[in-house]
VEXDOGU-479184 format. One record per residue: residue in three letters; x, y, z of N, C-alpha, C, O in turn. Coordinates in steps of 0.05 Angstrom, whole numbers, plus 5000, padded with zeros to 4 digits. Atoms other than C-alpha are relative to their C-alpha. Example, Ala and Ser with C-alpha at 12.3 -4.5 7.8 and 13.67 -1.06 7.14 Angstrom:
REM residues 2
ALA501849765000524649105156501850245000503950245013SER498449764999527349795143498550225014499550445018
REM end
This chain:
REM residues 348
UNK497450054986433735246591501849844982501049624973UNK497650075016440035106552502550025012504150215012UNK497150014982445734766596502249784984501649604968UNK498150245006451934356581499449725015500149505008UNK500650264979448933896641496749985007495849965030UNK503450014999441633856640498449805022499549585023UNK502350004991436133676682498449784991497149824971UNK499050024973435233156716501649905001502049734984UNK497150064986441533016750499749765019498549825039UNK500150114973441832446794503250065016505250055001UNK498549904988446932686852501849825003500649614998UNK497150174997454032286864498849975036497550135050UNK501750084981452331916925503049945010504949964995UNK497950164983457431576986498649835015496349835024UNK500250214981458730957023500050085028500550315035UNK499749934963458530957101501749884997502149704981UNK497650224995464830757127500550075033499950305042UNK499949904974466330777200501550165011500750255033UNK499449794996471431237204502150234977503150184956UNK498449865017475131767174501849954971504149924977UNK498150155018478631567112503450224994503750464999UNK497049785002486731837092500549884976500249654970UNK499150055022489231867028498750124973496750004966UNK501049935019487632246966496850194998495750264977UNK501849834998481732656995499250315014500550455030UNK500049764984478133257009497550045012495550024999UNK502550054979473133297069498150335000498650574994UNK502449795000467033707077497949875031497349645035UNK502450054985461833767138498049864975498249894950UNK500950135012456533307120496750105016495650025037UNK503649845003449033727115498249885004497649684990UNK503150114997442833587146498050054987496050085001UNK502049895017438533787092497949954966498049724958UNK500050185022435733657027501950064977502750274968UNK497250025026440833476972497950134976495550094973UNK501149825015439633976916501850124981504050224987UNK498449935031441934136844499150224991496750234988UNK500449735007441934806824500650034968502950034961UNK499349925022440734936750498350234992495850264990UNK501249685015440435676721501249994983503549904979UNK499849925027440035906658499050304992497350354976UNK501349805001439436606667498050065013498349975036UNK502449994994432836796684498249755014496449755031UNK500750355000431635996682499949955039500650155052UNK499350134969431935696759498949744998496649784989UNK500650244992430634936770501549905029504049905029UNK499650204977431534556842499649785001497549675010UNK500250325011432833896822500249855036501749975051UNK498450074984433233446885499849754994498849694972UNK498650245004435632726895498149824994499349664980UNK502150125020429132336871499450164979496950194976UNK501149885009429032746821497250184991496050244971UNK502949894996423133086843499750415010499550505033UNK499149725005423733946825498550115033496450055044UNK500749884974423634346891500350325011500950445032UNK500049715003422935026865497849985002498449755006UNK502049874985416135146883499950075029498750265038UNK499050084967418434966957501750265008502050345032UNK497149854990423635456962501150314982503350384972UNK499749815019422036106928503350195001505150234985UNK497249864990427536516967502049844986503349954968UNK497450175011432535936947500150174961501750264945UNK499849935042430636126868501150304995502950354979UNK498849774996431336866889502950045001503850164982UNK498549924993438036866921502049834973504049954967UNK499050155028440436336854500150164986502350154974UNK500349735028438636996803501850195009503250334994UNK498149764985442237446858503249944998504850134999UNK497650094986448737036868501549834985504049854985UNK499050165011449936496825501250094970500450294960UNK499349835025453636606758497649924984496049744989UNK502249975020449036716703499349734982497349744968UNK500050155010450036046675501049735012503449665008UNK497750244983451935406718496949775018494549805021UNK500850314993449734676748502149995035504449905039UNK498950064970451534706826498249855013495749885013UNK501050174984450934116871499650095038501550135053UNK500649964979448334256935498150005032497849755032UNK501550074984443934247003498750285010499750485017UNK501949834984438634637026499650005033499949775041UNK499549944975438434797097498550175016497850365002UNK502249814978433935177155501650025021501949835037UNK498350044964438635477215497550135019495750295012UNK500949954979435335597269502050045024503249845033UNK498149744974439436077326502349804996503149814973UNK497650025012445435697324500349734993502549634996UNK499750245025444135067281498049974984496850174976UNK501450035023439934707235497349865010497349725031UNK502950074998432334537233499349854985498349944964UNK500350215020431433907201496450124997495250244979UNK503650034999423433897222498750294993496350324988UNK501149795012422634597202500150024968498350114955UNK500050175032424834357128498049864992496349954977UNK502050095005420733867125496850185000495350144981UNK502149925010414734327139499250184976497250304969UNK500449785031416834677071498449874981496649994969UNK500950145017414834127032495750005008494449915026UNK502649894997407434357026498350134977498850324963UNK501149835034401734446969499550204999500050334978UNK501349795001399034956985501050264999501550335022UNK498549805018402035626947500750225029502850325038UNK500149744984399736127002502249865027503750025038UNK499250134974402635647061504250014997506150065011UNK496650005012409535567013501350265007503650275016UNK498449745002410336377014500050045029501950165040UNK499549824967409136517089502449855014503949985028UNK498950084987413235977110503050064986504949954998UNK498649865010418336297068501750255010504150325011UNK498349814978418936867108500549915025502350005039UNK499950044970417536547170502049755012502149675035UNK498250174997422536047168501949944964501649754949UNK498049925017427836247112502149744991503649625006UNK497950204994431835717077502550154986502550384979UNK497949925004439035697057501249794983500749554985UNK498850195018443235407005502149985006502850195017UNK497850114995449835057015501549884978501349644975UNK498250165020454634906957501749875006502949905027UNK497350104987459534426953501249814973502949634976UNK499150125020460434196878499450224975498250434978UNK500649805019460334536812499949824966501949744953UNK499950215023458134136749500450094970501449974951UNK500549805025457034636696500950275006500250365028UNK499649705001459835366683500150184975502350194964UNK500049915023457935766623499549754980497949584987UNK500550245024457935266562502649815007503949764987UNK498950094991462734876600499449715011499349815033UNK500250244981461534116634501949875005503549744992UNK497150024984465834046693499649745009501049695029UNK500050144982463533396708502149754989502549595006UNK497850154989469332946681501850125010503549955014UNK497749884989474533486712499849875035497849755045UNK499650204973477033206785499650225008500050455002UNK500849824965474433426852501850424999501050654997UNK498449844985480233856866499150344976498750564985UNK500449815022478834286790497750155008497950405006UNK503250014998471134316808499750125029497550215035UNK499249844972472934596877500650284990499250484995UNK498149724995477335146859498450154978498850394974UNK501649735020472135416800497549995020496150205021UNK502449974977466735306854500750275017499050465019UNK500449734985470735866905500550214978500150454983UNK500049705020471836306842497050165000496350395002UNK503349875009464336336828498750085023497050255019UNK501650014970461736336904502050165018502450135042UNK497049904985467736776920498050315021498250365045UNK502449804988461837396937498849955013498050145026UNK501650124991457736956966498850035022499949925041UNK500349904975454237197017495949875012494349834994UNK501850085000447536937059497850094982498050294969UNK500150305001443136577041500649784985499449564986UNK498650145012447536296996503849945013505350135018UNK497850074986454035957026502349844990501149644983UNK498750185011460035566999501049835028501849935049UNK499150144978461634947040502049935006503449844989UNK496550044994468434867087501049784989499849564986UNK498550265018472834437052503549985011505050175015UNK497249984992479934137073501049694997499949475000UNK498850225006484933707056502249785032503649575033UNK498750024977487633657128497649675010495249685009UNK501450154979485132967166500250015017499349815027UNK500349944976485933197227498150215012496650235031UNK503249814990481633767224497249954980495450114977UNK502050005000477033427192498249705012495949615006UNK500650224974476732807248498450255023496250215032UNK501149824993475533467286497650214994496950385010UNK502249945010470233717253498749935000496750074997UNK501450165004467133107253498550005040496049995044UNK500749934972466133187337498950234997496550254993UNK501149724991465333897343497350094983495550224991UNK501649815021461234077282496749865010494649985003UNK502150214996455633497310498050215012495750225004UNK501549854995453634067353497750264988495750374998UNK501649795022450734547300498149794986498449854962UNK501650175007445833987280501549844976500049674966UNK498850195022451033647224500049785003499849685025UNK500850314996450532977205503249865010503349675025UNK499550175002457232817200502950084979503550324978UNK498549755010463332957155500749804967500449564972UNK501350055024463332747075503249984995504750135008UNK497550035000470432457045499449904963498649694954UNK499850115017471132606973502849974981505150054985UNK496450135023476732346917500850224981499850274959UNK499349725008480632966906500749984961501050194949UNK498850115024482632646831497249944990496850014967UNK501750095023475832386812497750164986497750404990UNK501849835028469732606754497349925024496949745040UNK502950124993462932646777498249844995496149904984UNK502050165009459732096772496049975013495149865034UNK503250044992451332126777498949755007498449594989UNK501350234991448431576821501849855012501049635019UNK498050254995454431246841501550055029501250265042UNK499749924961457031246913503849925005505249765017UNK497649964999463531436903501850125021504250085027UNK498849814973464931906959499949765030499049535028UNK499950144979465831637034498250185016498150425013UNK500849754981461231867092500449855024500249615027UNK499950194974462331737166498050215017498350455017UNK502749864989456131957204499849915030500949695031UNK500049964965455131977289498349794999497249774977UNK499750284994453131267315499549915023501249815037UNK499950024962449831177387496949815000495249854983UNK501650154982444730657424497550125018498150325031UNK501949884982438230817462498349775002497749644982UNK502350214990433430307499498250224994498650464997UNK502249835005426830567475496849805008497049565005UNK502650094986419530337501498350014962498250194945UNK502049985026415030097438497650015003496449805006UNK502949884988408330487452498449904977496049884982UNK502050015003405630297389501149784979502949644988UNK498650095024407229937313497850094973495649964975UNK500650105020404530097244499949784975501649614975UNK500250215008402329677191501350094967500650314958UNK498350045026407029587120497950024978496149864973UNK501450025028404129827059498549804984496449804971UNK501550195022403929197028498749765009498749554998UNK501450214987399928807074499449945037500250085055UNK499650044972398728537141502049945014501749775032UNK497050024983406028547167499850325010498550515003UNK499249744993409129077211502150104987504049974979UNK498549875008412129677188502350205009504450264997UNK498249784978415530157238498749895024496449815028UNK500850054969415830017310500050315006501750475000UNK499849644995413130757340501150035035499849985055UNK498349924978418230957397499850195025498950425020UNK500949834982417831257465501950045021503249845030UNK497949934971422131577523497650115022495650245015UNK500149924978420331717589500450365011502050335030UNK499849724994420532557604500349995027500149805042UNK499549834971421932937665497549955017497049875040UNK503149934988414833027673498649665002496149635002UNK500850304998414032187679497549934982495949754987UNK501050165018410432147616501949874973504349914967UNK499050215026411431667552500150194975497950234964UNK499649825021413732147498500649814965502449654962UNK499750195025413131827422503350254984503450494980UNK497349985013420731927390499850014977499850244967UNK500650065023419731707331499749674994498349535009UNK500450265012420330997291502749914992504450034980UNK498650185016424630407279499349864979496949824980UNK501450115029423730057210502749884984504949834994UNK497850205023428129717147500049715013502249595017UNK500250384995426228977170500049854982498749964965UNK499650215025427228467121497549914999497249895023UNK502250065012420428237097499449745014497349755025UNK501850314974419227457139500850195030499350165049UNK501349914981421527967192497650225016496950265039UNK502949884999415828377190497149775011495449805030UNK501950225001411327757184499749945039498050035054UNK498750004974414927497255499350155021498450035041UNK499849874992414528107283495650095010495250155033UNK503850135003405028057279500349855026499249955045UNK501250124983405927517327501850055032501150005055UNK498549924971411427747377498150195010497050135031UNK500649804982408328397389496449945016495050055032UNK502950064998401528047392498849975037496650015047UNK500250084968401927857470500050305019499150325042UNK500149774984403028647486496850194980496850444977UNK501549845017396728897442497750055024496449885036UNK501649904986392829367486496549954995494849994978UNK503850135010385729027506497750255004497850445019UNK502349885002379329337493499450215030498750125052UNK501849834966377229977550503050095017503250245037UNK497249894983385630017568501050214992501450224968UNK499049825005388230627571502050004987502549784978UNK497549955013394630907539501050194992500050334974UNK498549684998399631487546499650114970499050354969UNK501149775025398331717473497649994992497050094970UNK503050045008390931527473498250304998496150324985UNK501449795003388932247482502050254995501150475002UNK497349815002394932667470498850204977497350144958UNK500849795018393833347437501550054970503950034971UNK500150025024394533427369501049804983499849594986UNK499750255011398132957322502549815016504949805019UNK497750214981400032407363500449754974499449744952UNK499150155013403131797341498049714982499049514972UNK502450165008395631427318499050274979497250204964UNK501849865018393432047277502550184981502050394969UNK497849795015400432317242499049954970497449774965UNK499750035033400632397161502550014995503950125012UNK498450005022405632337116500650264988499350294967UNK499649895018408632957092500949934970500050124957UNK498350035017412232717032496749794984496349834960UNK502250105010405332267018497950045009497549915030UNK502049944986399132537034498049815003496649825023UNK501350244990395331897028500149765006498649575000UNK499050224987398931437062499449995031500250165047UNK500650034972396131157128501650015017503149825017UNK498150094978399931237184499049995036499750105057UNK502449904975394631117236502349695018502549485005UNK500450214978397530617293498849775020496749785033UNK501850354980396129877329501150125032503550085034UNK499349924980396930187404501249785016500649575005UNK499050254996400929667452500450035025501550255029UNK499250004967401829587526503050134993504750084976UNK496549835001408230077540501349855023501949935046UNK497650204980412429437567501949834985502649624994UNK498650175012416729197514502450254995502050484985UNK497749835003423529517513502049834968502249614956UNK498650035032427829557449502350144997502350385004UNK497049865001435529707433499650114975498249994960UNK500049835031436130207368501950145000502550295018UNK497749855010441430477338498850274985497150274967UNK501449795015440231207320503150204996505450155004UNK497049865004445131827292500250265016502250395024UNK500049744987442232367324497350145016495250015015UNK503249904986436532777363499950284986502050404980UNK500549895013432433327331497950215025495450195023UNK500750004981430633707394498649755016500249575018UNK501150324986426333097431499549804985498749584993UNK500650275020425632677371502549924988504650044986UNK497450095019429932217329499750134977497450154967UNK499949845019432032617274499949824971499249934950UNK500250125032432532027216498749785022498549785046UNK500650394982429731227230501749905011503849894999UNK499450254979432030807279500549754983499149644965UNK499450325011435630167263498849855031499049955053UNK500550134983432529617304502149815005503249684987UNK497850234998437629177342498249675013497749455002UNK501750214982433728717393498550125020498750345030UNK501949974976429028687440501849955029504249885030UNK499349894967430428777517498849975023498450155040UNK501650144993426828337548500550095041498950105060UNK498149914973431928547615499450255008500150365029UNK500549644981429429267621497750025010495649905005UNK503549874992424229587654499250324986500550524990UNK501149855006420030037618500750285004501250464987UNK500249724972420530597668503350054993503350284985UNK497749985003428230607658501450194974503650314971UNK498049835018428230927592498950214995496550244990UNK500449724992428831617595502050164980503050024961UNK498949815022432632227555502350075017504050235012UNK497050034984437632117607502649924984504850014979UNK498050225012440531577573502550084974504850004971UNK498749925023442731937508501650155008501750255031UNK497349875002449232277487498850154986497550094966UNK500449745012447833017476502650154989504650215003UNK496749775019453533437421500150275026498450375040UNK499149744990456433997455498650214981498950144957UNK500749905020452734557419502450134990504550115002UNK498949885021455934937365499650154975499050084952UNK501349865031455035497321500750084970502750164959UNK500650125019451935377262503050314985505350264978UNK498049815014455836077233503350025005505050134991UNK496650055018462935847253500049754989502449694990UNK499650195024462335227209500250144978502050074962UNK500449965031460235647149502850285004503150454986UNK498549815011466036107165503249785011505049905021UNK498350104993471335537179501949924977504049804981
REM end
């Protein structure tokens, strides 16, 4: 492989900001998926993604439709993606990431991914990455002008009003969110130049369990739970990012709810991987076995979104909730998107 922009790339990153920004930019829906660098060299295919960790074995189709579609020579920044009927499948992504060769190809057919452009770094013997946004755009729809699934070029607009509107409506097609970059500036690798404003909501959640922190006897994730229809304790997912004495802290608070010896507990026998026997895709030997806990300690968390019944990223922890009752939190409580389909975004 012989590029003007080579391999590995670290990706141009953004700030959170809370809302919309005006002035000098151009907005993009903001992809639930994995961030992904596309370098061909002909024949060549590499899937660089944002740890620089290659994700062409993962994603044969993706390398396919790159030889079919892409020009014969180029460095595109982009996101990988899984729709599912009319949005996106975060948790079906994730089950791509997988060693095993035969498991990689079926799930290939059986759950199809999709590529999403939305930058263009390299073209021919060319490197576009000090040219500004706006340059790097307009040779992006030249090249992706054919483009047809499962390769996609992503909506782009200089309008802030439709893309404050975008930012609501599009939530329903599983989007995170909507991406604000600087129509004038160079690509810079690693640097968090762009703006992102990402969906932003509250949930009392029941703490059914906690694991323990890599690097010792502190806690690491609080493991999360709602209330169902069916009046059981459903595990959500996990809160985590605690500052390190609060981890420590955190040992002797939960210590007063630690389920005694012979007590039952709503995920004590739950069928298949419950929240005491999960793994680690991304690390296969990392423990993630659970300290189980009386389900009576309620907890405020800030989350961005739901992934059918689970939280789709981590939970920020706010405080404890000492004022609720258990029993109270339910899947009521949350703000559901209007749905929205995933195919008029990619034709907006």
């Amino acid at each position: 492989m012989d590029l003007p922009v080579m391999p590995p790339v670290k990706p141009m990153l953004a700030t959170s900001v809370p809302e919309v920004p005006e002035g000098g930019f151009a907005y993009e829906p903001k992809w639930d998926g994995f961030r992904c660098v596309v370098f061909r060299d002909g024949d060549e295919v590499e899937l660089g993604s944002r740890n620089e960790r290659p994700l062409t074995r993962y994603f044969p189709e993706v390398v396919e439709a790159v030889k079919e579609q892409l020009p014969e020579r180029c460095v595109v920044d982009g996101e990988i993606v899984i729709a599912a009927g009319a949005g996106l499948d975060f948790e079906a992504l994730l089950q791509r990431v997988h060693p095993a060769e035969s498991r990689v190809r079926r799930l290939a057919q059986e759950t199809p991914a999709s590529l999403v452009a939305f930058d263009l770094l390299a073209l021919g013997d060319d490197d576009l990455t000090q040219q500004p946004f706006s340059a790097r755009r307009a040779a992006l729809e030249q090249a992706l002008a054919g483009a047809r699934p499962p390769v996609h070029l992503t909506p782009a607009t200089d309008d802030v009003a439709l893309a404050r509107e975008w930012f609501t409506l599009f939530e329903g097609a599983g989007l995170d969110g909507v991406v604000a970059k600087p129509t004038g500036g160079a690509y810079e690798q690693d640097k968090r130049v762009m703006r992102k404003v990402k969906h932003a909501r509250t949930a009392d959640c029941v703490v059914g369990a906690y694991r323990w922190h890599k690097s010792g006897p502190v806690v690491g994730s609080l493991v999360l739970g709602l209330y169902g229809d069916d009046g059981q304790l459903h595990h959500i997912g996990v809160a985590a990012s605690f500052p390190m004495p609060r981890r420590k802290a955190l040992v002797d608070e939960l210590a007063p709810y630690l389920l005694p010896e012979g007590d039952d507990h709503p995920w004590a026998h739950e069928g298949g991987p419950g929240p005491g026997q999960e793994q680690s895709r991304w690390n296969r030997g990392k423990d993630m076995s659970a300290v189980l806990l009386r389900p009576e300690l309620v907890v405020e968390v800030g989350y961005d979104a739901m992934q059918g019944d689970r939280l789709r990223h981590t939970a920020q922890f706010k405080h404890f909730r000492p004022d609720r009752d258990p029993r109270s939190c339910t899947y009521a409580q949350l703000d559901r998107p209007v749905r929205f389909d995933l195919g008029s975004v990619l034709g907006a």
